[in-house]
N, C-alpha and C positions, 0 to 999 in steps of 0.2 A: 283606353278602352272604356272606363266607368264614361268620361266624358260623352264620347259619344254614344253609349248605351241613353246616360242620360237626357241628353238633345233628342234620341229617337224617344223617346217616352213622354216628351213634352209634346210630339203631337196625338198623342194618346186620350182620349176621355178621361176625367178626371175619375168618375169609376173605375176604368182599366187599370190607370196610374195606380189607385188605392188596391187594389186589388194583388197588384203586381209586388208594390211594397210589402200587402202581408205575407205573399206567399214569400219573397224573400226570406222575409224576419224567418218566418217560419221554419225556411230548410234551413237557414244558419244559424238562426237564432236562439238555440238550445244545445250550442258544442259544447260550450265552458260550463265550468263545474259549480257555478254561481247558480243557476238556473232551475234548480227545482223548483221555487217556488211560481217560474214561467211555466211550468208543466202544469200544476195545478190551477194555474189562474182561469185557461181554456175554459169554457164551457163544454159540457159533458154533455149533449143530447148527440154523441155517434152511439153505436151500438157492435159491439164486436164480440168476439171470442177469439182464443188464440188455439188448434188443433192440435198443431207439432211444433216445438216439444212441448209435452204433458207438463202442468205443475208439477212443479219439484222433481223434473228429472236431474239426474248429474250426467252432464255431459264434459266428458275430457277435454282439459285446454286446446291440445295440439291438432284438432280433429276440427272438418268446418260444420255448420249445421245448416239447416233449414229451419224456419220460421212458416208455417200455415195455417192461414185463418179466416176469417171472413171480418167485412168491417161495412157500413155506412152509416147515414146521416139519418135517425129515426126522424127529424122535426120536416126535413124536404124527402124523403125519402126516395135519395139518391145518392150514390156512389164515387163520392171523389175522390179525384187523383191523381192528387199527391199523398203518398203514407209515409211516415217514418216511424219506424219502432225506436224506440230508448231504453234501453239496458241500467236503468238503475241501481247501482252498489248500494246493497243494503249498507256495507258499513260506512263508508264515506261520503255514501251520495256522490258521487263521482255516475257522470255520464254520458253512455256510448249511443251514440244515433246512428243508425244504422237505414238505409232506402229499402223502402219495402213495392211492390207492384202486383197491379191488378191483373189477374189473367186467368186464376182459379175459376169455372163454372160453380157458380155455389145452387145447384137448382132445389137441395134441400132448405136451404134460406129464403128462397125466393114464396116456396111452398108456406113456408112455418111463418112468415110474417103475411100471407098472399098479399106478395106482389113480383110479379113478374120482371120487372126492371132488375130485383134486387140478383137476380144469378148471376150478375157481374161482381156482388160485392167480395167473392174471395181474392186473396194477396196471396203474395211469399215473398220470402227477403232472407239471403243468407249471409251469416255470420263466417268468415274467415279463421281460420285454425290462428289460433293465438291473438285473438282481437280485444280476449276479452280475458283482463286478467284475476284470478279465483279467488271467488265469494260469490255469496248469494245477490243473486237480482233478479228486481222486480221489471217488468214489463212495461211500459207506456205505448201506446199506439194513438199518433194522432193524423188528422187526416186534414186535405184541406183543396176548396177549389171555389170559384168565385162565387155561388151560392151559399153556401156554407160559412164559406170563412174558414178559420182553424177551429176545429173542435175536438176535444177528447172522448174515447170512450167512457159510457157512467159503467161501475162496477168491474172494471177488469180489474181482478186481483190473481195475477197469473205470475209464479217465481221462478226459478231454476235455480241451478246450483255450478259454476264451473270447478273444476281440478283439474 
């Protein structure tokens, strides 16, 4: 399968080709538990917040959640997408990637930054009852599409608490 994935990619522009490789890395490229410091390497010019759930809620293990929030790219200001939220364990640095998707009308974002394009930029992405086992974590949301690239949000500082 990779073989032939790969043969059909070699008639691809070599921008497509590069492009394709980062979004790869990208959805797989942050499973293992080695990889914080690939979280932090991104460039930060996305701009998000995260809605639900609030900093520092405690949300029970065995219960699933939702995730909502709005997110893009302040430097093109436009809305890619692909998202993946990361569940970073405060205590171990251990983390969970989770797919998150575009579909929220965000027309208060579109307002407060004026631009009309941006009421695309809300997401949700939920969390599975027992996906995620208890401690605190922190939040990453990164975004990515061939203008862009991968980039993180600058300043989300958004935690929770599971039990």
């Amino acid at each position: 399968m990779i073989n032939i994935l790969a043969e059909k990619m070699m008639n691809f522009p070599l921008l497509k080709r590069l492009v394709f490789v980062a979004l790869m890395v990208f959805v797989q490229g942050c499973d293992s538990n080695n990889d914080i410091a690939m979280l932090a390497a991104y460039p930060t010019f996305g701009t998000c917040a995260i809605d639900i759930p609030k900093t520092g809620s405690i949300l029970p293990i065995d219960h699933s959640f939702k995730v909502d929030g709005w997110a893009f790219d302040e430097k093109n200001k436009t809305t890619p997408s692909t998202l993946t939220l990361y569940f970073v364990n405060e205590s171990n640095e251990t983390l969970f990637p989770f797919p998150a998707k575009r579909g929220n009308q965000r027309e208060d974002v579109a307002m407060l930054f004026k631009s009309p394009q941006l009421v695309n930029s809300g997401f949700y992405g939920l969390v599975p009852e027992n996906a995620l086992p208890p401690g605190t974590y922190r939040l990453v949301l990164l975004q990515a599409d061939r203008y862009s690239g991968v980039i993180a949000c600058n300043g989300l500082n958004h935690k929770i608490i599971i039990q």
